[in-house]
C-alpha angles and dihedrals in degrees: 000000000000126000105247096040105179125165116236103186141029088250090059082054105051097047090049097059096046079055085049078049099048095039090061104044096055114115097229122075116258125246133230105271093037083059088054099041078048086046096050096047081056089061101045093048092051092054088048092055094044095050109033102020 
């Protein structure tokens, strides 16, 4: 995933947070760069929310 992940459109969005979705509920743990690749989807979301919604 790239570094400066940032959602351009509502169907971006939308996807991403269905991915945010998915990644939670897997039974296994996750590991470290799957937190941050989570953690980085978060950010770029809330960015999207706070500049298009």
């Amino acid at each position: 995933m790239e570094k400066d992940f940032r959602i351009t459109s509502a169907k971006q969005y939308e996807d991403t947070m269905i991915a945010i979705f998915e990644m939670q509920e897997q039974e296994e743990p996750l590991n470290a760069k799957q937190l941050a690749e989570m953690e980085m989807m978060l950010k770029a979301a809330e960015r999207y929310e706070d500049e298009e919604l």
